[in-house]
C-alpha positions as a Markdown table, in Angstrom:
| # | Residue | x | y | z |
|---|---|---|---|---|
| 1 | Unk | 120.9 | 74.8 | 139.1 |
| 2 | Unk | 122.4 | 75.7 | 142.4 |
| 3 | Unk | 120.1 | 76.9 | 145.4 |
| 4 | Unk | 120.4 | 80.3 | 144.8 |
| 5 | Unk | 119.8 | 80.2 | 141.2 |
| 6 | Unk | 117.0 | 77.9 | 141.7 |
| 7 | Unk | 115.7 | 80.1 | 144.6 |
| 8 | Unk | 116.1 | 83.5 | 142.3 |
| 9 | Unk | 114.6 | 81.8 | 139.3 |
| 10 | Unk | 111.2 | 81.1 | 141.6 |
| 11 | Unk | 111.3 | 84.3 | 142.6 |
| 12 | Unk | 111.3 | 85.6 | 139.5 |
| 13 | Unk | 108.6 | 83.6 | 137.6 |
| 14 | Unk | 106.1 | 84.3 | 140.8 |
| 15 | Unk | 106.3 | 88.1 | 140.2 |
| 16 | Unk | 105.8 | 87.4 | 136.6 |
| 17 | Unk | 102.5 | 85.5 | 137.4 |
| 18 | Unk | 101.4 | 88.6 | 139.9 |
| 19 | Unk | 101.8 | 90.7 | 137.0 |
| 20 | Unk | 99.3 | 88.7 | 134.9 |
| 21 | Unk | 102.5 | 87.8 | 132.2 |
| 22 | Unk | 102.3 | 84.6 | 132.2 |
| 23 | Unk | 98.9 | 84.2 | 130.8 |
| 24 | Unk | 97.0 | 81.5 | 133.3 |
| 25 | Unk | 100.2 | 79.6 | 133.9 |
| 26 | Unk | 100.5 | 78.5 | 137.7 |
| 27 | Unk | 104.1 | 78.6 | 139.5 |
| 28 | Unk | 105.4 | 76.2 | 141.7 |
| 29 | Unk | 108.9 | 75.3 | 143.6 |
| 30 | Unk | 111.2 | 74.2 | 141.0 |
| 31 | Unk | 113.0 | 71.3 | 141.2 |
| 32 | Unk | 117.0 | 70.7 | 141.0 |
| 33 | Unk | 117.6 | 70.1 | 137.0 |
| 34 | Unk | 120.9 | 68.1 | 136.4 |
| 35 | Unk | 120.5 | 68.1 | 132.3 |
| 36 | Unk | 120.3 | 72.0 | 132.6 |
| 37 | Unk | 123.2 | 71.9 | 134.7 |
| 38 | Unk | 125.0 | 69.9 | 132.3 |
| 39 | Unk | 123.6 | 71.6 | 129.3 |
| 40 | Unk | 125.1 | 75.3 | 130.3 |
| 41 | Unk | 128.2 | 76.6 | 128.5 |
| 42 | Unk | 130.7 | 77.2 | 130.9 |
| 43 | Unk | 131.8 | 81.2 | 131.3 |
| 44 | Unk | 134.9 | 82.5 | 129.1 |
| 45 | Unk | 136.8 | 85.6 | 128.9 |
| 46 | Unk | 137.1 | 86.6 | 125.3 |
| 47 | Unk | 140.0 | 88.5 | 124.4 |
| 48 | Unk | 139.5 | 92.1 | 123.2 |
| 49 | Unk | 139.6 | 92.3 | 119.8 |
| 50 | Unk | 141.1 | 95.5 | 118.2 |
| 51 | Unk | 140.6 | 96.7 | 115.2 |
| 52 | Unk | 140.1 | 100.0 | 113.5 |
| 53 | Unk | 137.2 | 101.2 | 111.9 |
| 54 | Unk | 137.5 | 104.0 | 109.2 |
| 55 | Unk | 133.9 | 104.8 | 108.2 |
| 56 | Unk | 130.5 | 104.1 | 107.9 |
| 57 | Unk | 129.6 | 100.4 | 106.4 |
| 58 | Unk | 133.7 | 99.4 | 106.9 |
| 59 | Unk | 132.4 | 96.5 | 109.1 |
| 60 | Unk | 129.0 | 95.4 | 109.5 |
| 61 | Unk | 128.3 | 92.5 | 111.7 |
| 62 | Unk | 125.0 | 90.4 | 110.2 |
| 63 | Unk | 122.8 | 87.8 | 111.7 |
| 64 | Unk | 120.3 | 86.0 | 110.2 |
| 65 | Unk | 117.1 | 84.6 | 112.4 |
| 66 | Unk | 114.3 | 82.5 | 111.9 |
| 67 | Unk | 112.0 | 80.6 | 111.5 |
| 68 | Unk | 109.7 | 82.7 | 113.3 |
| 69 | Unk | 106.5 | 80.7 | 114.6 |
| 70 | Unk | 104.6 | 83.9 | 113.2 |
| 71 | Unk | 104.9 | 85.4 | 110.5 |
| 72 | Unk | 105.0 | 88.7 | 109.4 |
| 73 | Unk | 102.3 | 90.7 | 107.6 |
| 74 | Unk | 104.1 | 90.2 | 104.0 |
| 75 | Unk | 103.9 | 85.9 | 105.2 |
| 76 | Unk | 107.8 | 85.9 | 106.2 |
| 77 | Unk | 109.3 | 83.5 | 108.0 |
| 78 | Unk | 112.9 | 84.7 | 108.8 |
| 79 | Unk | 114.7 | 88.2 | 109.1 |
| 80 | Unk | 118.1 | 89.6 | 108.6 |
| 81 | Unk | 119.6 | 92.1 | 110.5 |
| 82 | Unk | 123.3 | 94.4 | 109.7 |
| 83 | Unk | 124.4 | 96.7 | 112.1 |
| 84 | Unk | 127.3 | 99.1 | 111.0 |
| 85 | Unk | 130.0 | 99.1 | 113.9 |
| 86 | Unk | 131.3 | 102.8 | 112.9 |
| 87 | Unk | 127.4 | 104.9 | 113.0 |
| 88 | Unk | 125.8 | 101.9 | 115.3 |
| 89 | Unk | 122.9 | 102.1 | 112.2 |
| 90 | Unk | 120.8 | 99.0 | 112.5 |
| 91 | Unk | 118.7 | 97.5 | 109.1 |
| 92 | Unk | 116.3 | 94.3 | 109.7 |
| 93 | Unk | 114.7 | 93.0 | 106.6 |
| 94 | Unk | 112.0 | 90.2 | 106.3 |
| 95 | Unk | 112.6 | 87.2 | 104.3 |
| 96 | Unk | 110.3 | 84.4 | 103.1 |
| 97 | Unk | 113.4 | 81.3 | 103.8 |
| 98 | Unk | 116.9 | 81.2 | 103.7 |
Protein backbone atom coordinates (compact mmCIF):
# COMPACT_ATOMS: atom_id res chain seq x y z
CA UNK A 1 0.00 0.00 0.00
CA UNK A 2 1.66 3.24 -0.84
CA UNK A 3 1.54 6.30 1.60
CA UNK A 4 -1.21 7.86 0.20
CA UNK A 5 -3.31 4.88 0.01
CA UNK A 6 -2.31 3.90 3.38
CA UNK A 7 -2.90 7.49 4.66
CA UNK A 8 -6.67 7.61 2.74
CA UNK A 9 -7.48 4.15 3.92
CA UNK A 10 -6.98 5.52 7.85
CA UNK A 11 -8.82 8.26 7.04
CA UNK A 12 -11.50 6.46 5.93
CA UNK A 13 -11.93 3.66 8.59
CA UNK A 14 -11.67 6.72 11.51
CA UNK A 15 -14.80 8.46 10.03
CA UNK A 16 -16.39 5.10 9.87
CA UNK A 17 -15.71 4.52 13.72
CA UNK A 18 -17.14 8.41 14.39
CA UNK A 19 -20.16 7.27 12.79
CA UNK A 20 -20.70 4.31 15.22
CA UNK A 21 -20.28 1.71 11.87
CA UNK A 22 -17.92 -0.17 13.03
CA UNK A 23 -19.60 -1.62 16.01
CA UNK A 24 -16.89 -1.18 19.07
CA UNK A 25 -13.94 -1.74 16.78
CA UNK A 26 -10.93 0.72 17.65
CA UNK A 27 -8.78 2.26 14.68
CA UNK A 28 -5.26 2.71 14.68
CA UNK A 29 -2.31 3.76 12.08
CA UNK A 30 -2.08 1.02 9.70
CA UNK A 31 0.95 -0.42 8.87
CA UNK A 32 2.77 -0.88 5.26
CA UNK A 33 1.31 -4.49 4.00
CA UNK A 34 3.67 -6.07 1.37
CA UNK A 35 1.33 -9.39 0.85
CA UNK A 36 -1.53 -6.92 -0.10
CA UNK A 37 0.70 -5.15 -2.30
CA UNK A 38 1.58 -8.35 -3.89
CA UNK A 39 -1.82 -9.70 -3.76
CA UNK A 40 -3.58 -6.77 -6.01
CA UNK A 41 -4.36 -7.42 -9.64
CA UNK A 42 -2.67 -5.09 -11.59
CA UNK A 43 -5.09 -2.42 -13.74
CA UNK A 44 -6.04 -3.41 -17.48
CA UNK A 45 -7.86 -1.65 -20.19
CA UNK A 46 -10.45 -4.07 -21.49
CA UNK A 47 -11.31 -3.59 -25.01
CA UNK A 48 -14.84 -2.50 -25.84
CA UNK A 49 -16.82 -5.12 -26.78
CA UNK A 50 -19.54 -4.55 -29.42
CA UNK A 51 -22.31 -6.34 -29.96
CA UNK A 52 -25.92 -5.79 -30.85
CA UNK A 53 -28.65 -6.41 -28.85
CA UNK A 54 -32.21 -6.96 -30.59
CA UNK A 55 -34.61 -7.42 -27.65
CA UNK A 56 -35.47 -8.07 -24.36
CA UNK A 57 -33.86 -11.52 -22.80
CA UNK A 58 -31.28 -11.57 -26.21
CA UNK A 59 -28.43 -11.49 -23.65
CA UNK A 60 -28.55 -11.89 -20.11
CA UNK A 61 -25.47 -11.85 -18.06
CA UNK A 62 -25.86 -14.32 -14.72
CA UNK A 63 -23.87 -14.65 -11.64
CA UNK A 64 -24.24 -16.92 -9.12
CA UNK A 65 -23.12 -16.04 -5.24
CA UNK A 66 -22.84 -17.72 -2.15
CA UNK A 67 -22.50 -19.14 0.46
CA UNK A 68 -23.90 -16.51 2.40
CA UNK A 69 -22.89 -16.65 6.21
CA UNK A 70 -26.80 -15.99 6.78
CA UNK A 71 -29.24 -17.29 5.49
CA UNK A 72 -32.33 -16.26 4.19
CA UNK A 73 -35.74 -16.63 5.66
CA UNK A 74 -36.73 -19.79 3.35
CA UNK A 75 -32.83 -21.31 5.00
CA UNK A 76 -30.87 -20.50 1.67
CA UNK A 77 -27.60 -20.38 1.33
CA UNK A 78 -26.72 -18.98 -2.24
CA UNK A 79 -28.57 -16.64 -4.83
CA UNK A 80 -28.67 -16.21 -8.45
CA UNK A 81 -29.04 -13.17 -10.16
CA UNK A 82 -29.79 -12.45 -14.50
CA UNK A 83 -29.84 -9.14 -15.58
CA UNK A 84 -31.18 -8.56 -19.27
CA UNK A 85 -28.65 -6.18 -21.13
CA UNK A 86 -31.56 -4.73 -23.61
CA UNK A 87 -34.53 -3.55 -20.52
CA UNK A 88 -31.62 -3.48 -17.66
CA UNK A 89 -34.48 -5.85 -15.72
CA UNK A 90 -32.67 -7.49 -12.76
CA UNK A 91 -34.15 -11.20 -11.24
CA UNK A 92 -32.32 -12.57 -7.90
CA UNK A 93 -33.50 -15.90 -6.74
CA UNK A 94 -32.58 -17.75 -3.47
CA UNK A 95 -31.13 -21.15 -3.59
CA UNK A 96 -30.48 -23.84 -1.00
CA UNK A 97 -26.67 -25.02 -2.79
CA UNK A 98 -25.28 -25.08 -6.04
Amino acid sequence: MTYEAERTCGKTLQALAKLGLLKGAKTCKLKFCEHCIIGKKSKIKLDTAIHRIEGIIHFVHTNVWGPAKTTSLGDMHYFVSFIDDFSRCYWVYTMGHK
